[in-house]
FIRO-135951 format. One record per atom (N, C-alpha, C, O, CB): residue number from 1; x negated, y negated, z; residue in one letter; atom name. Coordinates in nm, 2 decimals. Glycine has a CB too. Layout:
N
R num     px     py     pz residuo atomo
R NUM      X      Y      Z       a    CA
...
***
This chain:
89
R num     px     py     pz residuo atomo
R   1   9.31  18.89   6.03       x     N
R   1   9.33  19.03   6.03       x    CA
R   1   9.41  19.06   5.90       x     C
R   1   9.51  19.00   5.88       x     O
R   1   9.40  19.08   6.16       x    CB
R   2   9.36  19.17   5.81       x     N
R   2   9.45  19.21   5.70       x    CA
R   2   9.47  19.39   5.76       x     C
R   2   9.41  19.44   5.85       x     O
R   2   9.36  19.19   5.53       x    CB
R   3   9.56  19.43   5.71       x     N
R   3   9.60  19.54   5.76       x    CA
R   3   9.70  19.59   5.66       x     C
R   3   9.78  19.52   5.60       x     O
R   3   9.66  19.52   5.89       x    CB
R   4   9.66  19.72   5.64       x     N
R   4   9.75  19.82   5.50       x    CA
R   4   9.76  19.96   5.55       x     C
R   4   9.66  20.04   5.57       x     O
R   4   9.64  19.83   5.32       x    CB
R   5   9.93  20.00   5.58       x     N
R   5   9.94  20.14   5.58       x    CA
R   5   9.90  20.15   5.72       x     C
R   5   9.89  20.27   5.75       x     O
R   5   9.87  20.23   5.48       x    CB
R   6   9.87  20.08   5.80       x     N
R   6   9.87  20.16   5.94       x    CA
R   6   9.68  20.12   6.00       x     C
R   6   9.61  20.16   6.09       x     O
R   6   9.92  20.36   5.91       x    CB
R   7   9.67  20.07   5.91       x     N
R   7   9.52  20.06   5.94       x    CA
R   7   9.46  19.87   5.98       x     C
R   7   9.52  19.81   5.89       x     O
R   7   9.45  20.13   5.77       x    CB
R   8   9.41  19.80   6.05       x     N
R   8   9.34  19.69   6.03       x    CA
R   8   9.21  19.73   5.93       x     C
R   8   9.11  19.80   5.94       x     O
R   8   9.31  19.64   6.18       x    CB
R   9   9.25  19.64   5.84       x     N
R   9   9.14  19.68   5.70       x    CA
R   9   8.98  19.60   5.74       x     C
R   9   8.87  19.64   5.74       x     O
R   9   9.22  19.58   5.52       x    CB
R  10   9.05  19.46   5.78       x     N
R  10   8.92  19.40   5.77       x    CA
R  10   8.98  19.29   5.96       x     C
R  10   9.10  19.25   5.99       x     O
R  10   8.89  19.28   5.56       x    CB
R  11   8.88  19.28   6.02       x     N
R  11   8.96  19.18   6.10       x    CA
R  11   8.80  19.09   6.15       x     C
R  11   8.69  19.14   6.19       x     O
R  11   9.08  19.26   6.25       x    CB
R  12   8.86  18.93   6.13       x     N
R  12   8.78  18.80   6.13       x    CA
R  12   8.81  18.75   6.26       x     C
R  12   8.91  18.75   6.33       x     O
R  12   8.81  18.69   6.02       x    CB
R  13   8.67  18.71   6.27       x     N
R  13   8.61  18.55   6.40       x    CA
R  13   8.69  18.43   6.33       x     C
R  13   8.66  18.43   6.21       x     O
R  13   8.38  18.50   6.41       x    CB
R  14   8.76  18.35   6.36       x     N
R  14   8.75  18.17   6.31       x    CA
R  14   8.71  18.11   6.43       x     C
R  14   8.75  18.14   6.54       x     O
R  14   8.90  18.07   6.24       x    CB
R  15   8.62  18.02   6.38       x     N
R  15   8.53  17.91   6.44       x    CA
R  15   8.54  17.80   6.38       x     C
R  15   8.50  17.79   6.27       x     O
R  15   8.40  17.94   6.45       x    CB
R  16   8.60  17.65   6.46       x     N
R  16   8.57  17.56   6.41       x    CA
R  16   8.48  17.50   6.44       x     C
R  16   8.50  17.46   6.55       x     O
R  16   8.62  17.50   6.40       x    CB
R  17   8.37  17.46   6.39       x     N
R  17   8.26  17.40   6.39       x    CA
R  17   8.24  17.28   6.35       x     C
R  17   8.13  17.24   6.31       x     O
R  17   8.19  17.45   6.34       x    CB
R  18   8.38  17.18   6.37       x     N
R  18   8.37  17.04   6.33       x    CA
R  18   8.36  17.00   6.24       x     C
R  18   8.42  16.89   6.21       x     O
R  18   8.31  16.99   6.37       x    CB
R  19   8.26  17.09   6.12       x     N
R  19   8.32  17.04   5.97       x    CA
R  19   8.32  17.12   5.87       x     C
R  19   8.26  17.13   5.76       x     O
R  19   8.24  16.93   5.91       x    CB
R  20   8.43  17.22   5.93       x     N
R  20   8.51  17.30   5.87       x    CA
R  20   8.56  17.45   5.95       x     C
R  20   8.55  17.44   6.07       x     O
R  20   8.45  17.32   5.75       x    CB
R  21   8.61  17.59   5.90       x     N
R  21   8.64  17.66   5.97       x    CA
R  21   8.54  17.75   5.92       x     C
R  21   8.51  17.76   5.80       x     O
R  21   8.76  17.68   5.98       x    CB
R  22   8.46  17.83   6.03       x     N
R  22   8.40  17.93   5.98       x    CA
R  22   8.42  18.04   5.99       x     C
R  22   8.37  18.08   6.09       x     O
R  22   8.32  17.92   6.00       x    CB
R  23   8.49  18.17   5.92       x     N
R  23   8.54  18.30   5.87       x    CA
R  23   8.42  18.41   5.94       x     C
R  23   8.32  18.40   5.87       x     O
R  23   8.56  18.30   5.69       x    CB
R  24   8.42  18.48   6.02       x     N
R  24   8.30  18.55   6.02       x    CA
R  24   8.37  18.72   6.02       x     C
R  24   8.45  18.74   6.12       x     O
R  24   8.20  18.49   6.17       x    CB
R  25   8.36  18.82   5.94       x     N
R  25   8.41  18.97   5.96       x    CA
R  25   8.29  19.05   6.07       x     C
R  25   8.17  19.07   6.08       x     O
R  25   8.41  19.04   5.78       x    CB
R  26   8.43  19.08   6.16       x     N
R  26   8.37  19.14   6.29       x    CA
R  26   8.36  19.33   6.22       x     C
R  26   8.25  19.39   6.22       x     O
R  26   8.51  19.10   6.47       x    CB
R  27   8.48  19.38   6.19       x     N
R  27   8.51  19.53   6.19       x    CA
R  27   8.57  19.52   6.07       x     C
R  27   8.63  19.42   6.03       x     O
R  27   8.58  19.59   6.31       x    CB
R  28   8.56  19.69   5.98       x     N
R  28   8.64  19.71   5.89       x    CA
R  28   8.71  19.84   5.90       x     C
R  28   8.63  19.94   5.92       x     O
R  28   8.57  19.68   5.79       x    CB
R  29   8.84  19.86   5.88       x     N
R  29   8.86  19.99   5.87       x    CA
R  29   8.90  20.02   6.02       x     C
R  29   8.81  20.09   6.08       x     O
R  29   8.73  20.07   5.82       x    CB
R  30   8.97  19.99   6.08       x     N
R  30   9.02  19.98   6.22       x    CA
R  30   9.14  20.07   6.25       x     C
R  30   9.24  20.02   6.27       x     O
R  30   9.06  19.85   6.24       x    CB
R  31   9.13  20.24   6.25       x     N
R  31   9.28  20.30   6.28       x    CA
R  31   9.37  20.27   6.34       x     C
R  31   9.33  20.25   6.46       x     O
R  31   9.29  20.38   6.33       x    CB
R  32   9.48  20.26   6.35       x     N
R  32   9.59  20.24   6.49       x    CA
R  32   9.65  20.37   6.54       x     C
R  32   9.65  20.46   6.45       x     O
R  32   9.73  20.15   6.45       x    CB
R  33   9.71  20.43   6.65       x     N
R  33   9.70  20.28   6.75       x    CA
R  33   9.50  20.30   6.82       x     C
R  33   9.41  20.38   6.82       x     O
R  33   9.86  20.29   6.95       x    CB
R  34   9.55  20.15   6.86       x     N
R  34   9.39  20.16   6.89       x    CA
R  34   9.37  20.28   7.04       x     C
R  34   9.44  20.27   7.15       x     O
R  34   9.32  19.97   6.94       x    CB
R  35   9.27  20.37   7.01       x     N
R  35   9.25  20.43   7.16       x    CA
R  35   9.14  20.36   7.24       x     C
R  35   9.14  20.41   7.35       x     O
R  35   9.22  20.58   7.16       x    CB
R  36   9.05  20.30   7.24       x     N
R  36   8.94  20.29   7.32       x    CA
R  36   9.03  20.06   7.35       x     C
R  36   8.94  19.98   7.33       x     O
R  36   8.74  20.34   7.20       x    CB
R  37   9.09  20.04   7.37       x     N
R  37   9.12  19.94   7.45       x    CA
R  37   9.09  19.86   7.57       x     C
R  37   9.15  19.90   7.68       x     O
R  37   9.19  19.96   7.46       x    CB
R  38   9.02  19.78   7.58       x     N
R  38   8.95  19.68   7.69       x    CA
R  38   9.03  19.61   7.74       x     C
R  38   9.09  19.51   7.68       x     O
R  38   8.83  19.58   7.64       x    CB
R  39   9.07  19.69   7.89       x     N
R  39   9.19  19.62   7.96       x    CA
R  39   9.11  19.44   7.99       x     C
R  39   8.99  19.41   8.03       x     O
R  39   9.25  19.74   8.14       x    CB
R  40   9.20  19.37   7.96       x     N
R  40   9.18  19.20   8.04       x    CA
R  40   9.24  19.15   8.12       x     C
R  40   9.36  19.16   8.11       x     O
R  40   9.20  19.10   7.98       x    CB
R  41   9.19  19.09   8.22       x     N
R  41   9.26  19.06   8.36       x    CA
R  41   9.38  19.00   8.33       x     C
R  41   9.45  19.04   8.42       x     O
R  41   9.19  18.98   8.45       x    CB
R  42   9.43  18.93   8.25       x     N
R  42   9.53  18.83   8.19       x    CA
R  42   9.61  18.94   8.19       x     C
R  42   9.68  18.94   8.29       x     O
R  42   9.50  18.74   8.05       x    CB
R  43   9.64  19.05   8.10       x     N
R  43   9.74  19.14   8.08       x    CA
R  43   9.77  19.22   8.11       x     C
R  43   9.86  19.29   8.05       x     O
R  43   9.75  19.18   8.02       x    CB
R  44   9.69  19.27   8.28       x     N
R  44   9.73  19.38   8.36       x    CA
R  44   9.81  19.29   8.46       x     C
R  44   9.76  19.20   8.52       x     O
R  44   9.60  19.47   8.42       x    CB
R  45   9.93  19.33   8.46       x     N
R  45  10.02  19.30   8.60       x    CA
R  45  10.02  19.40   8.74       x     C
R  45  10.00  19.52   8.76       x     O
R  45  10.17  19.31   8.55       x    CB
R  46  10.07  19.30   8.82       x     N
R  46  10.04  19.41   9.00       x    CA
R  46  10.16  19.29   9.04       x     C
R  46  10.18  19.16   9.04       x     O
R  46   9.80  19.39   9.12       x    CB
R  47  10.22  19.40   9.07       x     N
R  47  10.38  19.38   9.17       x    CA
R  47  10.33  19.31   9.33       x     C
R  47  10.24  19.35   9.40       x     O
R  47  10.49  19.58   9.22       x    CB
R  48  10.42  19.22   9.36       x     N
R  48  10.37  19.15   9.48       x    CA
R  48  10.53  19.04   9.52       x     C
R  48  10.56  18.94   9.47       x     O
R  48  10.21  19.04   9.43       x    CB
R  49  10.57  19.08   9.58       x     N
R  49  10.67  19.01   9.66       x    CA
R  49  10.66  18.89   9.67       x     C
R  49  10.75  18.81   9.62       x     O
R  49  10.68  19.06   9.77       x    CB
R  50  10.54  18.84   9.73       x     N
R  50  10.49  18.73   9.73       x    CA
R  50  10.40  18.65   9.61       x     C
R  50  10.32  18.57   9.62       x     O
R  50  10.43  18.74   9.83       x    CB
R  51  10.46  18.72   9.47       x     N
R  51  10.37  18.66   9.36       x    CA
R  51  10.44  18.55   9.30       x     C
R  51  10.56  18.54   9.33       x     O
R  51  10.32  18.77   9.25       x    CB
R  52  10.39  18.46   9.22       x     N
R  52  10.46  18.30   9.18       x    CA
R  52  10.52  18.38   9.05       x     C
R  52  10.63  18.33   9.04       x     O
R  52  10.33  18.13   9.13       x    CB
R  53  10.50  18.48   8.95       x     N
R  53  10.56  18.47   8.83       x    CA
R  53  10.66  18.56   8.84       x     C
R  53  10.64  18.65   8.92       x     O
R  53  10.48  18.50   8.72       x    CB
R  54  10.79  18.57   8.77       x     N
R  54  10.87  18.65   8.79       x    CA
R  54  10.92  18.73   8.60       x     C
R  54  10.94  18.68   8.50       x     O
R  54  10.99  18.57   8.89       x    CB
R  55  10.90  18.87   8.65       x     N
R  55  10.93  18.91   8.55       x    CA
R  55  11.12  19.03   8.54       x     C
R  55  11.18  19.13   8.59       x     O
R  55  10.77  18.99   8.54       x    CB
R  56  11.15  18.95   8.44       x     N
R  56  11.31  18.98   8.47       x    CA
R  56  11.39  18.92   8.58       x     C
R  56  11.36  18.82   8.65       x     O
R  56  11.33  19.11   8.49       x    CB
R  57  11.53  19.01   8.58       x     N
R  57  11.61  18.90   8.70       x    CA
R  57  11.73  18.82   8.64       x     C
R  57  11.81  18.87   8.57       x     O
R  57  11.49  18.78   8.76       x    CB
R  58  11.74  18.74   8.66       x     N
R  58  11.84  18.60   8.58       x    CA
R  58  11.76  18.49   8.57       x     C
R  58  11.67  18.47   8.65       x     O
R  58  11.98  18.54   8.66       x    CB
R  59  11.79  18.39   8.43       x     N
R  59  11.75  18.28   8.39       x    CA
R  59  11.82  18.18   8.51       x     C
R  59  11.93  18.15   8.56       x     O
R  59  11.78  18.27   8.24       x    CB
R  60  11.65  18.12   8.54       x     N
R  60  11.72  18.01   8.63       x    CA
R  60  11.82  17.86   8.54       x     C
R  60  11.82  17.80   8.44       x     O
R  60  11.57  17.94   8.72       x    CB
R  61  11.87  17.85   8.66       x     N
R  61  11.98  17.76   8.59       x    CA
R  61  11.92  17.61   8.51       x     C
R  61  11.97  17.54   8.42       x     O
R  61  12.09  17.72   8.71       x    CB
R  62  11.81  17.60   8.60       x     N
R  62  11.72  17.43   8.51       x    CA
R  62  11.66  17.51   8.42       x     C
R  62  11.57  17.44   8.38       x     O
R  62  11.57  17.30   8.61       x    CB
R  63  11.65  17.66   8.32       x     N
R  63  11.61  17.67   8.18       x    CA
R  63  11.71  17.67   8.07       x     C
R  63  11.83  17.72   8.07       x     O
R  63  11.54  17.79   8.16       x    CB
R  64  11.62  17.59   7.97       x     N
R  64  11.77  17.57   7.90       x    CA
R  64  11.73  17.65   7.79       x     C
R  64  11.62  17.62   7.76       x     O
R  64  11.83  17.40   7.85       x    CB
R  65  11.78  17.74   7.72       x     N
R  65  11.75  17.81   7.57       x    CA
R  65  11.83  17.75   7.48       x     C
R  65  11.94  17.71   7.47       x     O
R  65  11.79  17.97   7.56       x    CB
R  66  11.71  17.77   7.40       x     N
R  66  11.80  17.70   7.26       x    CA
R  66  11.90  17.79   7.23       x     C
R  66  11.91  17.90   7.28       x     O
R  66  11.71  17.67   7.12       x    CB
R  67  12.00  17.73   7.12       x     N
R  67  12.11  17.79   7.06       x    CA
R  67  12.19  17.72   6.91       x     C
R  67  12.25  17.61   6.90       x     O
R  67  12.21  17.80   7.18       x    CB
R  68  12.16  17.79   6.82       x     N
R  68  12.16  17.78   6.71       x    CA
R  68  12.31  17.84   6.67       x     C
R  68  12.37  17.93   6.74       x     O
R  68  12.04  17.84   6.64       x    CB
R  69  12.36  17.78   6.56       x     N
R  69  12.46  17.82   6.47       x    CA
R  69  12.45  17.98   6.41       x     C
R  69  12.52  18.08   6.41       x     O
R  69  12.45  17.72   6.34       x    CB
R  70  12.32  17.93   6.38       x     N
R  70  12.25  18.05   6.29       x    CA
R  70  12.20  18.14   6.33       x     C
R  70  12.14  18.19   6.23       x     O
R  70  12.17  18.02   6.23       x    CB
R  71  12.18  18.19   6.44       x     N
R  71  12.11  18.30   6.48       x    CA
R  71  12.20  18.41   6.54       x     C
R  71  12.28  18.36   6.63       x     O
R  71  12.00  18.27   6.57       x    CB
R  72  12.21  18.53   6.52       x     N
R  72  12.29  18.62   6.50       x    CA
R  72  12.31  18.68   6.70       x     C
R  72  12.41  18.69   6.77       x     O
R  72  12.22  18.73   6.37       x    CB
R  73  12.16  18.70   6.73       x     N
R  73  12.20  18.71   6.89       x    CA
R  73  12.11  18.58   6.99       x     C
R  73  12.01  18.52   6.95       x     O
R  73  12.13  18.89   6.96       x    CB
R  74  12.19  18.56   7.15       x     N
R  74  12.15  18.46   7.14       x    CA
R  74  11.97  18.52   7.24       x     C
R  74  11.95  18.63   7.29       x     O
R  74  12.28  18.33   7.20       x    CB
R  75  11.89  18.40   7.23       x     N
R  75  11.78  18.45   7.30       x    CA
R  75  11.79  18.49   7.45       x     C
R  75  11.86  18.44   7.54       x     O
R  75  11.69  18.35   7.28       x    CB
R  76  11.70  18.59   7.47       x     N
R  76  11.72  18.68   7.57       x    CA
R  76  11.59  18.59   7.70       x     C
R  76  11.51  18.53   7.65       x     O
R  76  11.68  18.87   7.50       x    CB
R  77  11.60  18.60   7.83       x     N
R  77  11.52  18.59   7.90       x    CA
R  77  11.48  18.69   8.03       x     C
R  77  11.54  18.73   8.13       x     O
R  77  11.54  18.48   7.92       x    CB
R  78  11.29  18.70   7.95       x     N
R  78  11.23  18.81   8.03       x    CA
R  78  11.13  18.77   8.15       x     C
R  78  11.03  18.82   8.19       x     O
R  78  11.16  18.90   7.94       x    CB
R  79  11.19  18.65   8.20       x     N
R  79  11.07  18.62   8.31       x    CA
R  79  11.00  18.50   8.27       x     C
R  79  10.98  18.47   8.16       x     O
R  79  10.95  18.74   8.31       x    CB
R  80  10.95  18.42   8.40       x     N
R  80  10.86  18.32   8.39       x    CA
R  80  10.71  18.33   8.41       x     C
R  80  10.68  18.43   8.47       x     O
R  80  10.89  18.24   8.47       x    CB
R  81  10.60  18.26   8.37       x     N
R  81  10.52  18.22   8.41       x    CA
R  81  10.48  18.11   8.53       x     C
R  81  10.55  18.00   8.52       x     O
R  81  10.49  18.22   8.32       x    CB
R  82  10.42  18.11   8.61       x     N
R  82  10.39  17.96   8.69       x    CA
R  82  10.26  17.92   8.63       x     C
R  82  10.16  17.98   8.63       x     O
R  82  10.36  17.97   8.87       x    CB
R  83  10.28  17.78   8.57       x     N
R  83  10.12  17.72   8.52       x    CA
R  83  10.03  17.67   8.63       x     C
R  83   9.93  17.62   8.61       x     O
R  83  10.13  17.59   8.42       x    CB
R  84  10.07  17.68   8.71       x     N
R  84   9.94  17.65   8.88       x    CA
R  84   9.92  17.79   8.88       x     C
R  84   9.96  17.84   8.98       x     O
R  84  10.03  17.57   9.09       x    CB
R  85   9.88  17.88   8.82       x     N
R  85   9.84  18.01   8.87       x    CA
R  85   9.68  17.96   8.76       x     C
R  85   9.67  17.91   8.65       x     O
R  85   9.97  18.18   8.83       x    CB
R  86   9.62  17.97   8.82       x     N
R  86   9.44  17.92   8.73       x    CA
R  86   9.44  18.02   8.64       x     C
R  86   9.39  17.99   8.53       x     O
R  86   9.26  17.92   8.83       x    CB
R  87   9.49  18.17   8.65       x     N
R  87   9.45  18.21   8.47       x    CA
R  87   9.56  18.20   8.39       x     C
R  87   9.58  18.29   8.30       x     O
R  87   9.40  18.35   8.44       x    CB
R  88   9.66  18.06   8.42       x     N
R  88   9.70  18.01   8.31       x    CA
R  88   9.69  17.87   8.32       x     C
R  88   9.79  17.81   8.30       x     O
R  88   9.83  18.05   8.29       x    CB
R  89   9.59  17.81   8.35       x     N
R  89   9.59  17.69   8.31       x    CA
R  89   9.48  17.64   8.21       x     C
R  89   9.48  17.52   8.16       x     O
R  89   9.60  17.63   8.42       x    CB
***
């Protein structure tokens, strides 16, 4: 994807095809923000008491975050995933 001023200029397919990568241009000239958006099951969430992922809350105590010298704030934690849930595995 190239993108200038607010716009996606040009945005590409890659495909590897085993002997090499192949570049293919899908759209050019792409406004933001986008309005016509194709919700995907992956990125729509539904609240459930009984669901495996948790979003927010407190970091459980067996996650460990890294921590650097160098980084000015330390990393924040917004929730887990469960990888036994099949649309993440």
């Amino acid at each position: 994807m190239k993108m200038d001023k607010g716009h996606i200029k040009m945005l590409y397919e890659h495909r590897d095809n085993g002997d090499g990568i192949e570049k293919t241009l899908l759209e050019e000239n792409i406004p933001l923000p986008l309005s016509d958006w194709k919700d995907h099951d992956v990125f729509s969430l539904e609240k459930s008491d009984d669901g495996i992922h948790n979003i927010g809350g407190r970091k459980p105590p067996e996650l460990k975050l890294p921590v650097s010298p160098i980084t000015i704030k330390p990393l924040q934690y917004v929730g887990t995933i469960d990888c036994t849930d099949s649309a993440f595995s």
